[in-house]
C-alpha positions as CSV (number, residue, x, y, z in Angstrom):
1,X,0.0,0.0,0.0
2,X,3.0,2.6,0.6
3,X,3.3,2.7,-3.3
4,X,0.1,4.1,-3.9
5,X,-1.4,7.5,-3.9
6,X,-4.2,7.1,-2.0
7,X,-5.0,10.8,-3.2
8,X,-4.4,9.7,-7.0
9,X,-7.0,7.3,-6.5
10,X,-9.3,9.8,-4.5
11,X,-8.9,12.1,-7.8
12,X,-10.3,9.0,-10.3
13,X,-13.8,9.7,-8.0
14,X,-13.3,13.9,-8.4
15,X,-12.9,13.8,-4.4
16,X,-10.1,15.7,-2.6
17,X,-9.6,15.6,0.7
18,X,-7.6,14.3,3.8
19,X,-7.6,10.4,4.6
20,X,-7.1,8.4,8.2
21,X,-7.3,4.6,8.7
22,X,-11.1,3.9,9.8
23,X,-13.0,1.1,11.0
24,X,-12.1,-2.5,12.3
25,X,-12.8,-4.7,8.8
26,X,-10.9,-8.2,8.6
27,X,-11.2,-8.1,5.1
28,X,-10.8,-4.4,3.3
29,X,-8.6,-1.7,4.0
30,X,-10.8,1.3,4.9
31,X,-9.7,4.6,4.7
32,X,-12.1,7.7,5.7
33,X,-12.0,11.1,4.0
34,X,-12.1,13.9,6.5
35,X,-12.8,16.7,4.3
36,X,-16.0,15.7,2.5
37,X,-17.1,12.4,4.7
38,X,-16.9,9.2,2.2
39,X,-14.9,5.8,2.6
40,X,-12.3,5.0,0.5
41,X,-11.5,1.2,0.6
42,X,-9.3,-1.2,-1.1
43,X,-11.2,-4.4,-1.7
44,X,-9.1,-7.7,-1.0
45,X,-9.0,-9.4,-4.4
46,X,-7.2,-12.4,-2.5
47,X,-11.2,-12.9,-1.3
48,X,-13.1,-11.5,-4.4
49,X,-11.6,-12.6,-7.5
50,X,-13.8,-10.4,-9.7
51,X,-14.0,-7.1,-7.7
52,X,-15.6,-5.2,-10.3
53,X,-18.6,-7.8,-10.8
54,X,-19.2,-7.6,-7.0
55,X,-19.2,-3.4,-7.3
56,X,-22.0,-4.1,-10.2
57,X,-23.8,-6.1,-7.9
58,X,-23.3,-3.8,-5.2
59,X,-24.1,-0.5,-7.6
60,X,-27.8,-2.5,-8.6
61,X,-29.2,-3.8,-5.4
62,X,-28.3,-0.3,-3.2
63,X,-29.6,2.3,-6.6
64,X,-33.0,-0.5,-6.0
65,X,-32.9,0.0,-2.5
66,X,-32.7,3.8,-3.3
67,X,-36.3,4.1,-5.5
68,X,-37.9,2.0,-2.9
69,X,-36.5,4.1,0.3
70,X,-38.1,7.2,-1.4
71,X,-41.3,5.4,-2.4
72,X,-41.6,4.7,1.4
73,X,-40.8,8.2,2.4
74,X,-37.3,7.3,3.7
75,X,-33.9,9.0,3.1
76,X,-31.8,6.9,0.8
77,X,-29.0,8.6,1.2
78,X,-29.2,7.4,4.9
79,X,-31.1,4.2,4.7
80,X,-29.0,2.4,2.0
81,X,-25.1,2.6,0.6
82,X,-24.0,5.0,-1.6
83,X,-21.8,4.0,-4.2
84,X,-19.5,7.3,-5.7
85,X,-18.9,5.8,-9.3
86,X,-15.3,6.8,-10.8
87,X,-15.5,10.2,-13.2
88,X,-15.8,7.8,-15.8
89,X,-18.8,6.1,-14.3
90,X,-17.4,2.8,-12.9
91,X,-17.9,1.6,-9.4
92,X,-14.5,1.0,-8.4
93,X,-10.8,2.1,-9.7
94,X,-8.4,-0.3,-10.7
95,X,-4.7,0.3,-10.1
96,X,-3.7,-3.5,-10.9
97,X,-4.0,-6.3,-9.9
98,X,-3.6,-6.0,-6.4
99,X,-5.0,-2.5,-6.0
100,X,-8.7,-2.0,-6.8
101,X,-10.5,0.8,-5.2
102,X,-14.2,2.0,-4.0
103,X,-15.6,4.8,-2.2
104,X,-19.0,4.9,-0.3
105,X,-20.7,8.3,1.4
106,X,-20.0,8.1,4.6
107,X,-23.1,8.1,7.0
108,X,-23.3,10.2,10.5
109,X,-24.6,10.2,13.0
110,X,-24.6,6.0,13.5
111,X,-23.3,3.3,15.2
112,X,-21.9,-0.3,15.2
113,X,-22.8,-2.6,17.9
114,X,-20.4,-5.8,18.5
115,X,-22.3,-7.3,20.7
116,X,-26.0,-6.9,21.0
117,X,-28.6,-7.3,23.6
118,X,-32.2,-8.5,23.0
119,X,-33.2,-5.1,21.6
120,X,-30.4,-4.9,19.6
121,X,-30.9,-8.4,18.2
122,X,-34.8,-7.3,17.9
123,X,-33.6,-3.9,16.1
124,X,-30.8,-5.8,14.0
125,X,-33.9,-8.8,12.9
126,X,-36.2,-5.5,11.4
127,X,-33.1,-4.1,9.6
128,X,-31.9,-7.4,8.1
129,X,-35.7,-8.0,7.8
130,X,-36.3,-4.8,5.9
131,X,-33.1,-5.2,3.7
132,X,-34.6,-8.8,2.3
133,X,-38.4,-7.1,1.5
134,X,-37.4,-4.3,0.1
135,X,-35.6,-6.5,-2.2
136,X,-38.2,-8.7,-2.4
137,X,-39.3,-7.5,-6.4
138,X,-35.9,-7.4,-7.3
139,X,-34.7,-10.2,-10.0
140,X,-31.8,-11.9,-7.9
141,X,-31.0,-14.3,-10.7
142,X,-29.6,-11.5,-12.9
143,X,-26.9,-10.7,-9.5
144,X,-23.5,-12.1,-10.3
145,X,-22.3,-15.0,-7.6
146,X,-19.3,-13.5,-5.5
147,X,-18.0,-16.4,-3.7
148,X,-18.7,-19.5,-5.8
149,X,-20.9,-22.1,-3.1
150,X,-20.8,-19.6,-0.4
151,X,-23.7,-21.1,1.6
152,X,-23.7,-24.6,-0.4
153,X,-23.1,-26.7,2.7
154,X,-23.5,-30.0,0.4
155,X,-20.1,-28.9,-1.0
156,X,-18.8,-27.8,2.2
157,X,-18.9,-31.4,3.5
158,X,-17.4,-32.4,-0.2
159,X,-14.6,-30.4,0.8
160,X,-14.1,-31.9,4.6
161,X,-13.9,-35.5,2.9
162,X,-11.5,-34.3,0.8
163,X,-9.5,-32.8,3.3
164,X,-9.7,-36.1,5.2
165,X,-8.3,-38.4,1.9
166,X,-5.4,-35.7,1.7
167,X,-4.7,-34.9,5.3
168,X,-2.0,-32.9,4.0
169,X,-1.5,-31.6,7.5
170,X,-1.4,-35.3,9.3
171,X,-4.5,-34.3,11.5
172,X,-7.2,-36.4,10.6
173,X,-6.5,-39.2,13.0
174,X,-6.7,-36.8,15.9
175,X,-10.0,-35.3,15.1
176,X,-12.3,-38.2,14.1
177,X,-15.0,-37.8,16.5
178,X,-15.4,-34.1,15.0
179,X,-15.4,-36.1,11.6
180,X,-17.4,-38.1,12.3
181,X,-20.1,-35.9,14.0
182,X,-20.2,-34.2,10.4
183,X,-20.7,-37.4,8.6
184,X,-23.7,-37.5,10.8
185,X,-25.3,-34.5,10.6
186,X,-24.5,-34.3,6.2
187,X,-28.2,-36.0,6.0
188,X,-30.2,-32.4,6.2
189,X,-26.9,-30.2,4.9
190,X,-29.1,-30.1,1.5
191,X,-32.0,-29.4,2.4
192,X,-32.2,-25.5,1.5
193,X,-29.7,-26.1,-2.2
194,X,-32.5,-29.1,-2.8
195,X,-35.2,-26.3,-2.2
196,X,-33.9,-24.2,-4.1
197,X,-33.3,-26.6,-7.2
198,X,-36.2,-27.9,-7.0
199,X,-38.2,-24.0,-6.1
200,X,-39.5,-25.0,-3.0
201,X,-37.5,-22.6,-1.5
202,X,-37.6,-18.9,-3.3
203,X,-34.3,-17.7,-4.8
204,X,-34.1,-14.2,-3.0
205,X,-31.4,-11.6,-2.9
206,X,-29.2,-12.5,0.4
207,X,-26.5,-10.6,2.5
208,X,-25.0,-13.9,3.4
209,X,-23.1,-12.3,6.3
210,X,-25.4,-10.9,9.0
211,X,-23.3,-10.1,11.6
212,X,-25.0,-7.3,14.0
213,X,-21.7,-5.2,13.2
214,X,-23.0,-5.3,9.6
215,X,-26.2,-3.2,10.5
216,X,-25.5,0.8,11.0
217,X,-27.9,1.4,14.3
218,X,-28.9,5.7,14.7
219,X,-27.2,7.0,17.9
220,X,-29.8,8.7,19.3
221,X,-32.7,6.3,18.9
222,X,-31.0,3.0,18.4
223,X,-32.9,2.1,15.6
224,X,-31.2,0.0,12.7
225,X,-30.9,2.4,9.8
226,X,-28.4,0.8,6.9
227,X,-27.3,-2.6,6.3
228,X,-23.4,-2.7,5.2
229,X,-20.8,-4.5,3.7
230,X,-22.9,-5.4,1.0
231,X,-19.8,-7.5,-0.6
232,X,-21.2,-10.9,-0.1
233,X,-24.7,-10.0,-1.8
234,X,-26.3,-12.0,-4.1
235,X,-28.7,-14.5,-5.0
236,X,-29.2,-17.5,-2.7
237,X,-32.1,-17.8,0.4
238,X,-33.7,-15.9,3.2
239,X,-33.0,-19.0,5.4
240,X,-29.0,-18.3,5.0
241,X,-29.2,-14.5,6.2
242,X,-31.5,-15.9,9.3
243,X,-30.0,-18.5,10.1
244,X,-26.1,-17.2,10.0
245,X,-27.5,-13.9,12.1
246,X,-28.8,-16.2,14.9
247,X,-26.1,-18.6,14.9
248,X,-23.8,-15.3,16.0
249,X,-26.0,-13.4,17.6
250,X,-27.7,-16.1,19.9
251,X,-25.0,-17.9,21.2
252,X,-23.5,-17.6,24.6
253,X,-20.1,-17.1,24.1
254,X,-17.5,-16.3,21.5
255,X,-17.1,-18.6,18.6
256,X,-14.2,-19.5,20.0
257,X,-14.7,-20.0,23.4
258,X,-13.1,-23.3,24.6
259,X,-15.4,-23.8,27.7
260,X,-17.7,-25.8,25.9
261,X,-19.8,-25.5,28.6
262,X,-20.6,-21.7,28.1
263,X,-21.4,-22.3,24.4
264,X,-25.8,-22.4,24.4
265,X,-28.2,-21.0,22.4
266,X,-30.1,-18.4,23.8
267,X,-33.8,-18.5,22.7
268,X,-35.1,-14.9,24.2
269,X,-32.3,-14.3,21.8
270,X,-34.1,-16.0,19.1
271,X,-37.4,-14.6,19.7
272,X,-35.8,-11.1,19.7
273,X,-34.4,-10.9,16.0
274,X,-37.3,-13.2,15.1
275,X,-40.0,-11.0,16.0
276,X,-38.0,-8.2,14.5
277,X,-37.2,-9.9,11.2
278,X,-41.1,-10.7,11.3
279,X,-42.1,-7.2,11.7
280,X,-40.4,-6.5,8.3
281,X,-40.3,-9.8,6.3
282,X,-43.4,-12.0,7.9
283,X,-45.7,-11.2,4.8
284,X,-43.2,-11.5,2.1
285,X,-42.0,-15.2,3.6
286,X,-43.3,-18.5,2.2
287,X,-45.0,-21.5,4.5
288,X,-41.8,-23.8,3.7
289,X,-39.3,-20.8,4.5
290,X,-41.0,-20.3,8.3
291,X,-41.1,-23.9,9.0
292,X,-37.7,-24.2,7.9
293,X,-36.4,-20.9,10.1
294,X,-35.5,-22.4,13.3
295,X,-33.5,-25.5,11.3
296,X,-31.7,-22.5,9.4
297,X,-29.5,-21.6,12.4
298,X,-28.7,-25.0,12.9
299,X,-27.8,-25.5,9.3
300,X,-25.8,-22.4,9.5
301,X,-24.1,-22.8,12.6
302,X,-22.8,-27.0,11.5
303,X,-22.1,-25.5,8.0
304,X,-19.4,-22.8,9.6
305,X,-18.0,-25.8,12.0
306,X,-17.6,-27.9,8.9
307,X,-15.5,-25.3,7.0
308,X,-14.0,-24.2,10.3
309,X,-12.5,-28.5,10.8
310,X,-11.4,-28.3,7.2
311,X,-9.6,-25.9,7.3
312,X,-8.0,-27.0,10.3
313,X,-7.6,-30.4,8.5
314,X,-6.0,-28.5,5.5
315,X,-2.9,-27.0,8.0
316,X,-5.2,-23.5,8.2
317,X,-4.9,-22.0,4.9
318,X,-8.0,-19.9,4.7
319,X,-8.9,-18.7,8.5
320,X,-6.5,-16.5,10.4
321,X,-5.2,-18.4,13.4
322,X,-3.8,-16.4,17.1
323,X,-2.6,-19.7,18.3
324,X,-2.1,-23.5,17.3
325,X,-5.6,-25.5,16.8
326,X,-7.6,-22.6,16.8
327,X,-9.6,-23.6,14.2
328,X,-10.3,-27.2,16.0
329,X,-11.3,-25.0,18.7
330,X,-14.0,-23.1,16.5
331,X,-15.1,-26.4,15.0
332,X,-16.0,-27.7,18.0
333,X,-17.7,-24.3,19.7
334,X,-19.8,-24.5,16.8
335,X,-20.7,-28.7,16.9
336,X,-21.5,-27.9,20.7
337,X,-24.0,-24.9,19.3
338,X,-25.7,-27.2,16.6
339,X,-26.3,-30.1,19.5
340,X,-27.5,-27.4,21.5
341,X,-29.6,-26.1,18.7
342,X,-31.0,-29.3,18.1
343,X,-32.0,-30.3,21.4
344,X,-34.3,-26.9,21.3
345,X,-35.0,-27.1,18.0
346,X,-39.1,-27.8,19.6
347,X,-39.1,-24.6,21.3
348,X,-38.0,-22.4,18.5
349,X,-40.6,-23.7,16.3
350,X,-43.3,-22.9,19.1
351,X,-41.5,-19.5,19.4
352,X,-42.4,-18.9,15.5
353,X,-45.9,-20.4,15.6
354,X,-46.6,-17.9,18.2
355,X,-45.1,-15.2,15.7
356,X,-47.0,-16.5,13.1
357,X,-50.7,-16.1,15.1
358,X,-50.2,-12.9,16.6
């Protein structure tokens, strides 16, 4: 990065103005612009191979979002992304290969939350909520895919058996239990990609990453005003944003946690986002999608577990590791989650009954 003019690159967008370092990402370096309040950032093209098909995706869904904010009488400019295109209209700037650049309006007056308590979760459920209906009309098929079988968890337990033929890292041995409890639970890991093949299951546009820090909350009221990092969108179900929300936000501890006995999950928790994602989405959701939403964050959480042992099995090539068997460690805070999951799986479909016939 010390070879590029981050002020060049602010020039290809016709904006001039200081930068500082900004936000926590894992992913993208994030830059903010002092002067005239936007977000330069430099999108990881080790992650997404084809940065400028995920800007197009990215430029479509938020300049929808835009027409239907103002239809409901809502402030795009604060409601949804703003993407400054280049002064030759593109979304992002490409310096090479290694270098590819976008800049957002930055929003005011907002806040991040890491982690949430029930209102939060129940705020964070009616903006993810709100994100999937007001998207709802739009044609998800034509959306480009930006991480090939992102939430196909058929192919993530493919990819564990392969990693156990190849053992490339001489692991397999010690972790059989954990293999084995995958080869167990791969006999509902298709049941959303079989809905979807077969259209049981609608195709929708998905944020595939619903983290609570994904959700821009207002400061004053609280309230959930913008979904963000809108890199992983495109098509795929409403059961993946639901379920991958829930299996973060509802458990009791860190997904790394080694006390497996303070990994649960929480089903006020549950009921919380539910209730809010119902307040925005209930209408708009099919009787196969609601009877499948408690299985989702069960699904969800043993899909994340999977990729976390194969990795793990593969000598941690893709997940950044802070100490040795740190991804075994996430596999099994995750298994403990999906058992957990299961043995309540009962009381989350009463939970969304009683939703349903309020």
């Amino acid at each position: 990065m010390s070879k590029i003019d981050l002020n060049q690159v602010l020039s290809k967008f016709n904006v001039d103005s200081k930068i500082e370092e900004y936000g926590n990402g894992h992913i993208n370096d994030t830059y903010r612009t002092t002067l005239n309040d936007c977000i330069l950032q430099r999108i990881n093209t080790n992650v997404f191979k084809d940065p400028e098909k995920m800007m197009d995706n990215i430029s479509e869904v938020t300049e929808f979002l835009r027409e239907k904010i103002k239809a409901e009488g809502g402030d795009p400019d604060r409601e949804t992304l703003t993407v400054i295109k280049t002064c030759d209209g593109k979304s992002c700037y490409r310096v090479d290969d290694d270098n590819v650049f976008r800049v957002y309006k930055f929003i005011d007056g907002t806040k991040t939350v890491e982690e949430g308590t029930k209102e939060d979760l129940y705020r964070a459920g009616q903006g993810f909520g709100r994100f999937q209906r007001l998207l709802g009309d739009f044609p998800a098929e034509t959306l480009s895919e930006t991480i090939a079988d992102f939430h196909n968890t058929p192919k993530r337990v493919r990819d564990l058996e392969e990693a156990v033929r190849a053992d490339i890292a001489g692991r397999a041995a010690s972790v059989r239990e954990e293999i084995e409890f995958v080869r167990k639970c791969a006999s509902f890991a298709s049941v959303v990609t079989d809905g979807l093949g077969d259209g049981s299951i609608p195709l929708r546009v998905t944020h595939n990453d619903t983290k609570i820090n994904n959700i821009l909350f207002d400061e004053e009221t609280g309230k959930a005003i913008c979904v963000i990092d809108l890199d992983t969108v495109m098509p795929g179900s409403a059961l993946y944003d639901f379920g991958d929300a829930l299996r973060i936000g509802a458990s009791t501890a860190a997904e790394d946690e080694t006390d497996l006995d303070a990994v649960s999950f929480d089903t006020e928790i549950f009921e919380s986002f539910a209730k809010g994602y119902f307040s925005e989405m209930g209408s708009q959701l099919t009787e196969r999608e609601i009877e499948l939403l408690p299985f989702s964050a069960k699904l969800l959480t043993f899909e994340c577990g999977a990729r976390f042992l194969t990795d793990y099995l593969n000598g941690d090539t893709y997940f950044k590791i802070h100490r040795e068997h740190h991804n075994l460690e996430r596999a099994r805070n995750q298994f403990k989650l999906v058992k957990d999951i299961a043995e309540k799986e009962e009381i989350l479909k009463e939970i969304i009954a009683k939703l349903i016939n309020k």
